[in-house]
C-alpha positions in Angstrom: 0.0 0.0 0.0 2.7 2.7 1.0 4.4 1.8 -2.0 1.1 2.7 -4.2 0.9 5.7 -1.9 4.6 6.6 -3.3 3.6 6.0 -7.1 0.7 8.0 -6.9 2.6 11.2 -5.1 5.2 10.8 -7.8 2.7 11.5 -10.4 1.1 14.2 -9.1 4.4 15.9 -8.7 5.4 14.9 -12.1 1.9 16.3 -13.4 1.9 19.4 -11.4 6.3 20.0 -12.7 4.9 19.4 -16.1 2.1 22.3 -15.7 4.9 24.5 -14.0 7.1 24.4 -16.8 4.7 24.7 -19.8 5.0 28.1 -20.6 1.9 28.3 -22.5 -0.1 27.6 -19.6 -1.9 30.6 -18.6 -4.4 33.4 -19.8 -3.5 35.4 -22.7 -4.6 38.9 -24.0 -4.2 40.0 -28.0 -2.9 43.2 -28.1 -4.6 44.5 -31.4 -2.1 47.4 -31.9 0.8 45.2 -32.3 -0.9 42.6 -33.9 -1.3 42.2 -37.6 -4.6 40.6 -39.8 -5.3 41.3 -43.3 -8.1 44.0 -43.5 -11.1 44.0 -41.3 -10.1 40.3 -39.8 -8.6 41.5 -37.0 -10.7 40.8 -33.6 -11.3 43.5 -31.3 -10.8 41.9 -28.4 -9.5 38.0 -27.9 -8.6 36.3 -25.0 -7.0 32.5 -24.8 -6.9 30.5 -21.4 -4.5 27.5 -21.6 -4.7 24.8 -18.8 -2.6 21.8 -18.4 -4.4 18.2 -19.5 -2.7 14.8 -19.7 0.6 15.5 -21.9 -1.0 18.9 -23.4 -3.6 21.7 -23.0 -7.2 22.5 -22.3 -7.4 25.4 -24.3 -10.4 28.3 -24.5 -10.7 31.3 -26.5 -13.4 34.4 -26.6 -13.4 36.5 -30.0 -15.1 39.6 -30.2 -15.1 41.6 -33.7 -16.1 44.9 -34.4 -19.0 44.4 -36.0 -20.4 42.7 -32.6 -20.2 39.2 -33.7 -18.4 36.8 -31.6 -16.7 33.6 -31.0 -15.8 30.7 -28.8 -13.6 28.1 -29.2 -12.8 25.0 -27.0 -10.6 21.6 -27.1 -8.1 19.6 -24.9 -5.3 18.3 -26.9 -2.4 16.5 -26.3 1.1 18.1 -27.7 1.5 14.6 -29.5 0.4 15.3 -33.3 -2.8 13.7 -32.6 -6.5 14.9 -33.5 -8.1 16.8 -31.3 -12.3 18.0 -31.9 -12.6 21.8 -31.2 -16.1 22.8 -30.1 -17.8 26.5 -30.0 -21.2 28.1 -30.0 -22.3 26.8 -33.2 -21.3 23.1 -32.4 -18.4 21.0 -33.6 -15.5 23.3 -35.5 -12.3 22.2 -37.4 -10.2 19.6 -35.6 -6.4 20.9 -34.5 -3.3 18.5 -34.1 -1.0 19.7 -32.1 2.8 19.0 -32.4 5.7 20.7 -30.2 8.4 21.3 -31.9 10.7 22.5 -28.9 9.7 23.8 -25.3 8.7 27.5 -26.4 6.9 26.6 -30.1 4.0 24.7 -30.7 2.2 24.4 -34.2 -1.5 24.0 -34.6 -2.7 22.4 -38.4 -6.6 22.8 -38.5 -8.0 20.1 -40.8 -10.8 20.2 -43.2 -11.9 16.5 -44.7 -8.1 15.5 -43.9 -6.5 18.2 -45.3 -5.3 20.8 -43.6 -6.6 24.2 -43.9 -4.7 26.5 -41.2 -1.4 26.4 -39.4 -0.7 28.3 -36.3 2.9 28.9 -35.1 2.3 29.7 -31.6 5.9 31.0 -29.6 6.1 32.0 -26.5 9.3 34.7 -25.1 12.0 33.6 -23.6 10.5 35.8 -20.5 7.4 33.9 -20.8 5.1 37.6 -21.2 4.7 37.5 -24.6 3.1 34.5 -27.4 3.3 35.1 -30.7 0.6 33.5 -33.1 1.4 33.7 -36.8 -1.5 31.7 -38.9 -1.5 30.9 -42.6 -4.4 30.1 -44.1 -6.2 30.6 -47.7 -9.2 32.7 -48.7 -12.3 31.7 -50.3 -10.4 31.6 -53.7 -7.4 30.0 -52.7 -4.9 32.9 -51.8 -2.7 32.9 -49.3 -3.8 34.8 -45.7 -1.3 35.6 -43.2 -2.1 37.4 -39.4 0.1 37.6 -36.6 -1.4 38.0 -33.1 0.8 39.2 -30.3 -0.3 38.1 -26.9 0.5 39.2 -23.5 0.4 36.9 -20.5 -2.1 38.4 -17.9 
């Protein structure tokens, strides 16, 4: 029994190290004048809550646009390249993968019918204030879209 005791404290420690180090853990603000979207994307307002879950991230986001419309996003994903199912207001959205490609930089691919549609670069500082999202994506015709949201940590 104590030695079940011991296995189970060493993975709650291991868990909780794991959350401690994972710099993307936390609430995150855009900051719309240092962030760049091609004309009249850009959000008003955007806030992203990150949580640690298994061997990734619960994440949340709240979009507000100008023209009032809003949006809500939801999914827990593990940093291990596997699918993940994004919920929001309207129901079930694009699915993300999620793949770290070292401890400040993870990429997001959004997938439509198994292709993917979006990738987001997400990079956090080396002080851990500021994440960086820089999303390619294509229009409605097939060109190329680029935005760049800066983030600060709250």
């Amino acid at each position: 029994m104590k030695r079940a005791t011991f296995f189970l404290l060493l993975a709650v420690l291991a868990a909780s190290a794991w959350a401690a180090t994972d710099p993307f853990v936390g609430k995150w603000v855009l900051d719309v004048k240092r962030s760049q979207y091609p004309p009249g994307t850009c959000p008003a307002s955007m806030v992203i809550e990150m949580e640690p879950a298994g061997k990734g991230i619960h994440y949340r986001s709240d979009t507000a646009y100008a023209n009032g419309n809003t949006a809500h996003s939801e999914y827990t994903a593990d940093y291990d390249g596997n699918q993940a199912i994004v919920t929001g207001r309207v129901g079930v959205l694009l699915p993300v993968f999620l793949k770290r490609t070292n401890s400040r930089t993870v990429v997001a691919s959004y997938t439509n019918h198994l292709m993917v549609v979006a990738t987001s670069e997400r990079v956090v500082s080396e002080d851990g204030r500021t994440m960086i999202i820089t999303t390619i994506s294509k229009d409605t015709v097939g060109k190329s879209l680029t935005s760049v949201g800066v983030y600060e940590k709250q």
